[in-house]
C-alpha positions in Angstrom: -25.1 1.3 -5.0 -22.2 1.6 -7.6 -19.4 -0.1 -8.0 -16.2 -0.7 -10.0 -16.2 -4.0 -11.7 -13.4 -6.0 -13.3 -13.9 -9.4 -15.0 -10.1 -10.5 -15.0 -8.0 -11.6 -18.2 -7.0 -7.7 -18.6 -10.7 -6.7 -19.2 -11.5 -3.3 -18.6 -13.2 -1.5 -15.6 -16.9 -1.0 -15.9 -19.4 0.9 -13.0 -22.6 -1.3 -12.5 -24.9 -0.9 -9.6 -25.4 -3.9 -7.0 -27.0 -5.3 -4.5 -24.7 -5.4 -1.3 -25.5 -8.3 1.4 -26.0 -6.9 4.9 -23.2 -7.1 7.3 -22.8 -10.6 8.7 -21.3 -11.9 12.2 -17.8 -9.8 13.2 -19.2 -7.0 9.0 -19.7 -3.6 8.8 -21.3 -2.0 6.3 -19.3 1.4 5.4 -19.9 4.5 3.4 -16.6 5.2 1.4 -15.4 8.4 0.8 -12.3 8.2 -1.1 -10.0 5.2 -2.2 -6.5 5.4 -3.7 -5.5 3.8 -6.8 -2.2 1.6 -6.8 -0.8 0.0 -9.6 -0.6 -3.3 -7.4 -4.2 -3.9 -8.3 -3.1 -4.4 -11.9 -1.6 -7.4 -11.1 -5.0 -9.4 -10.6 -7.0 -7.6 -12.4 -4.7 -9.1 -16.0 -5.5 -12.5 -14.3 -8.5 -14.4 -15.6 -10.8 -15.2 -12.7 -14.7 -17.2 -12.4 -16.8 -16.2 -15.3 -19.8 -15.7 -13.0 -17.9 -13.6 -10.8 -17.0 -10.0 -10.3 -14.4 -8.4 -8.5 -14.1 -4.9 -6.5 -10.3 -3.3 -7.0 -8.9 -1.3 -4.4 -7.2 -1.4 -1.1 -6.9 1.7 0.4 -9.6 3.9 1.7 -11.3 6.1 4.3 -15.1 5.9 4.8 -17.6 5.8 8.1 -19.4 2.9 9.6 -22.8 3.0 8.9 -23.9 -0.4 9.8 -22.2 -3.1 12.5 -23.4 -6.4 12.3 -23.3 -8.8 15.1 -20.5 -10.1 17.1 -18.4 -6.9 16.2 -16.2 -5.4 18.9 -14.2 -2.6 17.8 -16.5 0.0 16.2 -19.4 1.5 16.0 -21.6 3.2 13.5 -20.1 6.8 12.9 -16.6 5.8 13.3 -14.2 6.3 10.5 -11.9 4.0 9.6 -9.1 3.0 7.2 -9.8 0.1 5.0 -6.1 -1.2 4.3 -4.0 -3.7 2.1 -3.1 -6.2 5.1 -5.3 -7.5 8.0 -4.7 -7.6 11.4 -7.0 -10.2 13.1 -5.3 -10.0 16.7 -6.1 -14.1 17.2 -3.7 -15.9 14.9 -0.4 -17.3 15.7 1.3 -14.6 13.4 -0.4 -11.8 15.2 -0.1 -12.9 18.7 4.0 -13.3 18.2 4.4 -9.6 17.1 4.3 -10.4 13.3 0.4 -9.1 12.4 1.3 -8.6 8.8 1.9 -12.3 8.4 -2.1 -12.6 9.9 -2.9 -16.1 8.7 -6.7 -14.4 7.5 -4.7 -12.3 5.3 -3.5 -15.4 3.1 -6.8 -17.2 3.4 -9.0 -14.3 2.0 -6.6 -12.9 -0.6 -6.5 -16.5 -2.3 -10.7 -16.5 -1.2 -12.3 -13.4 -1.2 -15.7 -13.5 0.6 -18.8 -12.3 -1.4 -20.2 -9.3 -0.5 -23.2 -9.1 -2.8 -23.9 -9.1 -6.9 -24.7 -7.6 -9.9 -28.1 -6.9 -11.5 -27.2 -9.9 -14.3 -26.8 -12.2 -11.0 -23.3 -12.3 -10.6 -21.4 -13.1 -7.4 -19.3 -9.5 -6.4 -16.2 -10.0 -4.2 -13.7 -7.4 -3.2 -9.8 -7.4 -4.1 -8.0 -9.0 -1.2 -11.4 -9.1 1.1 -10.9 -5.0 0.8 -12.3 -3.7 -2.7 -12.9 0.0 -2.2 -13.9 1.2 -5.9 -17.4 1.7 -4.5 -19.9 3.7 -3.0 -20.4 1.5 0.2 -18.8 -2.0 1.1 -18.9 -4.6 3.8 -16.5 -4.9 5.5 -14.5 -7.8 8.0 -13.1 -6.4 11.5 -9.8 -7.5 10.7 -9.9 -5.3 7.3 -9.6 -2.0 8.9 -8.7 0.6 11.8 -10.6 3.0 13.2 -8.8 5.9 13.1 -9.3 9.5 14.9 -8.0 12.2 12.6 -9.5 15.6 11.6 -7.9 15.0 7.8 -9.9 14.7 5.2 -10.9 11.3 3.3 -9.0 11.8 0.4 -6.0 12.1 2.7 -7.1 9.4 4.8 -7.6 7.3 2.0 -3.7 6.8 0.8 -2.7 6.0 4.4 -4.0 2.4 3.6 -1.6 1.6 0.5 1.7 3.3 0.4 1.2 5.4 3.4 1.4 2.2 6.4 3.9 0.3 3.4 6.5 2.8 2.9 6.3 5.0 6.3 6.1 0.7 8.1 9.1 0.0 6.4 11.4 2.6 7.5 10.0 2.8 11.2 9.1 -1.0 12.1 11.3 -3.3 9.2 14.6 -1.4 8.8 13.9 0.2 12.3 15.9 3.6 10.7 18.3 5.2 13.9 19.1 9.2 13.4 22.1 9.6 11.1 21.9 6.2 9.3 22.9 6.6 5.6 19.5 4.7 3.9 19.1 4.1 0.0 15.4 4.0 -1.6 15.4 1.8 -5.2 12.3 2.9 -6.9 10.6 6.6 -6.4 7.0 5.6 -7.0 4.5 6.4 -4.3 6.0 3.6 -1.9 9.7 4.7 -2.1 8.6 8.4 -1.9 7.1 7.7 1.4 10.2 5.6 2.5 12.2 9.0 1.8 9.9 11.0 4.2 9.6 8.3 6.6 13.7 8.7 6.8 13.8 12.5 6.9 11.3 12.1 9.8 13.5 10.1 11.5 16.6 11.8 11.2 18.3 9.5 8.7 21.3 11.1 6.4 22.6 10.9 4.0 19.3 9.5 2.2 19.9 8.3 -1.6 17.0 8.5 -4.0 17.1 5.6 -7.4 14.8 5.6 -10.1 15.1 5.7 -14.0 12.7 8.3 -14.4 14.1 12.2 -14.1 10.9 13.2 -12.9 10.9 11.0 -10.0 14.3 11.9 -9.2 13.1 15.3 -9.2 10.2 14.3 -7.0 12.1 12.4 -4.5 14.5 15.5 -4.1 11.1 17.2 -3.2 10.3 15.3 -0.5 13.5 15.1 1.5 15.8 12.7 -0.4 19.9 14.2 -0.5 20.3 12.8 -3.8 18.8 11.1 -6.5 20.7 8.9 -9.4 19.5 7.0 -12.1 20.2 3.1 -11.2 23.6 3.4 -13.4 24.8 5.8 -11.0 23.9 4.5 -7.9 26.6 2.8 -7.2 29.6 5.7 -7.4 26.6 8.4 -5.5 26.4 5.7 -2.4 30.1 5.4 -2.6 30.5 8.9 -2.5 28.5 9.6 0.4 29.4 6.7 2.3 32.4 6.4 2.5 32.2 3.6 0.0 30.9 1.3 2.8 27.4 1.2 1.4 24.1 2.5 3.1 22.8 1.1 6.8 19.5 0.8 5.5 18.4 -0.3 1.8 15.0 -0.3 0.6 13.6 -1.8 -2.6 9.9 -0.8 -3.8 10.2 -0.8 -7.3 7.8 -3.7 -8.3 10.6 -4.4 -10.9 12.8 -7.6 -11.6 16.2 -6.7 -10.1 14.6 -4.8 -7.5 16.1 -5.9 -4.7 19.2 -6.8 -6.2 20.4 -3.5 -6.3 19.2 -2.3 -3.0 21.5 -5.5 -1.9 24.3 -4.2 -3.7 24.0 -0.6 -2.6 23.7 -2.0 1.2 27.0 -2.0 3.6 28.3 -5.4 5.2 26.2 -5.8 8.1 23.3 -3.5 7.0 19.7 -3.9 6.3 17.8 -4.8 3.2 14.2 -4.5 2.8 12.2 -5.6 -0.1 8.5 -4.2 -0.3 7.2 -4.9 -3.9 5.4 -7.3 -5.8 6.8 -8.3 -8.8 4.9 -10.1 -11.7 4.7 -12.7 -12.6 3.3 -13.5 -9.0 3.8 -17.1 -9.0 7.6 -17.5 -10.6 9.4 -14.5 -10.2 12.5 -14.9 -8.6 15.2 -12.8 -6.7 18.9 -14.4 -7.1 21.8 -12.8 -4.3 25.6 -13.7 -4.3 25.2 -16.6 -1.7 29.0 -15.8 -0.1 28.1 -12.3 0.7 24.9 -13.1 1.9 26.5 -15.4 4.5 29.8 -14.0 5.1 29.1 -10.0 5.2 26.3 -10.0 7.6 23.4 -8.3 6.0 19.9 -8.8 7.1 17.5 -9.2 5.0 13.5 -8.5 5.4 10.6 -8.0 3.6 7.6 -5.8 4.5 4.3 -7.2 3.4 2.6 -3.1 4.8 5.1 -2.3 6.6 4.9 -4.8 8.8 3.6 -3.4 11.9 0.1 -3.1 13.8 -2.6 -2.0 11.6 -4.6 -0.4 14.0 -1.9 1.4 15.8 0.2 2.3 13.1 -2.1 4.0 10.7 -3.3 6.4 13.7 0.4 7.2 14.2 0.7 8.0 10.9 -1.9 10.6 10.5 -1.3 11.9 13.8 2.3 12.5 12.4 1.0 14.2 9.1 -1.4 16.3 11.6 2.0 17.5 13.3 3.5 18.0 10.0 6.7 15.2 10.3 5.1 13.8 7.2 3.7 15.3 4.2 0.4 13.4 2.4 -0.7 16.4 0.5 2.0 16.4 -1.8 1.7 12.5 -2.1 -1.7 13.1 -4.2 -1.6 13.9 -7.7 -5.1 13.8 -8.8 -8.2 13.0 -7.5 -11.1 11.0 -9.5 -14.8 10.4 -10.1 -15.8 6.9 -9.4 -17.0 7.0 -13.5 -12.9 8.2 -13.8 -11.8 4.9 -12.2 -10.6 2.7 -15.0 -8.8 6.2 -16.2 -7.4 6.4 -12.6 -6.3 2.7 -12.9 -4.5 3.5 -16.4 -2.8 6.4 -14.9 -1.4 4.4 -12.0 0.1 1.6 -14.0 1.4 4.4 -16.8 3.7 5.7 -13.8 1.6 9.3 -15.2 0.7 10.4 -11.7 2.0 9.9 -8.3 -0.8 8.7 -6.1 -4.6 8.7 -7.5 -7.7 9.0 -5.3 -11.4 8.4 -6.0 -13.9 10.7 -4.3 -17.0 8.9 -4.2 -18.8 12.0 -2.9 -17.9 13.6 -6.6 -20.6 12.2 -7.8 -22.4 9.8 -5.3 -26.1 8.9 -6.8 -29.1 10.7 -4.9 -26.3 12.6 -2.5 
């Protein structure tokens, strides 16, 4: 089987075949259909990892179960499922007090990603975040996925995983948006686009778009937002349609130093904040907030590592609500890739030059 490779220290992508391990105790193996591409991946891939050992971007996709090793419980071979960026082990202390985006495997196998097979040259092949989905087939953990029911296609399916349960998680579950409430999205990439729908969907107004770039702007008016404001502006176009008290609900998923300090700013006393993004560099960036209005003005402040709900509950909601038509994934995908296409797919993503990518691995799967 083929997959996409990357060595670390800002090497590029390369497609070599390997030898995937069978499933072990609580693995599946799956056939993947489609991945998306997210700039997040980026992040690891610039840092240098083991010489003698490979790694397997990606975090989002659809496939079907093809194989179930022993001691699994939740699927079966033919299912589909949803490979996602979080886990969701259902054991942990995290997951059994309502918090299953905190799952304590999550930590352990981001740091640690388990092998899952190697390279013709001999070297040890893990997958990005225990997930890795830049490939043909994978192995994957229980915890790594939901099964999902959903007559969409794969390449739908497949963004559902990234920005999808992220940005649609947290409007529903973090900021818990109510009809009416004024919200403000800071960053239009695919995360804060699918905030903005997340809020239409729930009946939020006035909903205030934020991003430097005018095609975003124009993209985020697309897909439901009232207005959208380069950051400069932000402040007077909140004002405006506030009332000057600020907006109930701010959202920050721009992956950007300063972030969330401008979704703080552009939230009312005794509103909600939510930061989503990762910001490089991962180990020392730092967010810095006016410590008086943070304790005197009542604002609540969350993050949402995946929107911070139930994986296998909450990416079934969302494609039943795209089947309904509430949300919109079609118009979330701006280009859809060969597996050969993927280090072009990763460029893309990080060059803000597209949306949301996708992979097809049935473009050009070998002997299929």
């Amino acid at each position: 089987m083929r997959a996409a490779l990357a060595r670390g220290e800002g090497a590029p992508i390369e497609i070599e075949e390997i030898t995937l391990d069978p499933p072990g105790w609580g693995e599946v193996t799956v056939r993947i259909e489609a991945s998306a591409v997210c700039r997040t991946d980026q992040l690891f891939i610039d840092n240098p990892v083991s010489s003698d050992r490979r790694f397997v971007p990606g975090h989002s996709a659809c496939g079907t179960v093809i194989e179930v090793g022993p001691g699994v419980m939740k699927t079966k071979v033919g299912d589909r499922i949803v490979v996602a960026g979080t886990m969701e082990c259902g054991k942990c202390y995290p997951c059994l007090h309502g918090s299953p985006s905190q799952c304590e495997r999550l930590w352990v196998e981001v740091a640690t990603p388990p092998a899952v097979g190697r390279t013709a040259a001999g070297h040890v092949v893990a997958g990005f975040g225990g997930a890795g989905t830049f490939a043909e087939y994978m192995k994957y953990r229980e915890h790594c996925y939901a099964v999902v029911d959903s007559s969409l296609d794969a390449v739908q399916l497949a963004v559902l995983g990234c920005g999808g349960i992220s940005g649609v998680g947290a409007v529903w579950e973090v900021g818990r948006v109510q009809p009416g409430e004024s919200v403000v999205v800071v960053g239009c990439g695919h995360l804060g686009l699918w905030m903005i729908q997340a809020a239409k969907a729930a009946g939020a107004g006035p909903i205030i778009a934020v991003d430097p770039l005018p095609e975003r702007r124009d993209f985020a008016l697309k897909v439901g937002a009232s207005a959208a404001v380069a950051p400069e502006d932000a402040r007077t176009t909140v004002d405006t349609l506030t009332a000057e008290r600020g907006a109930d609900l701010a959202l920050e998923a721009t992956g950007e130093p300063g972030g969330i300090e401008q979704a703080f700013t552009l939230s009312r006393n005794g509103g909600t904040v939510v930061a989503t993004s990762m910001v490089a560099p991962l180990d020392t960036a730092t967010t810095t907030l006016p410590a008086n209005t943070v304790s005197l003005f009542g604002r609540v402040i969350k993050g949402s590592q995946s929107g911070g709900g139930f994986l296998d509950r909450d990416i079934q909601r969302i494609a039943d609500a795209i089947e309904l038509g509430t949300l919109d994934v079609d118009v979330m995908i701006s280009r859809v890739f060969s597996l050969e296409d993927a280090g072009a797919a990763m460029r893309a993503a990080v060059e803000r030059d597209l949306i949301t990518g996708v992979i097809d691995m049935r473009l050009s799967r070998a002997g299929e």
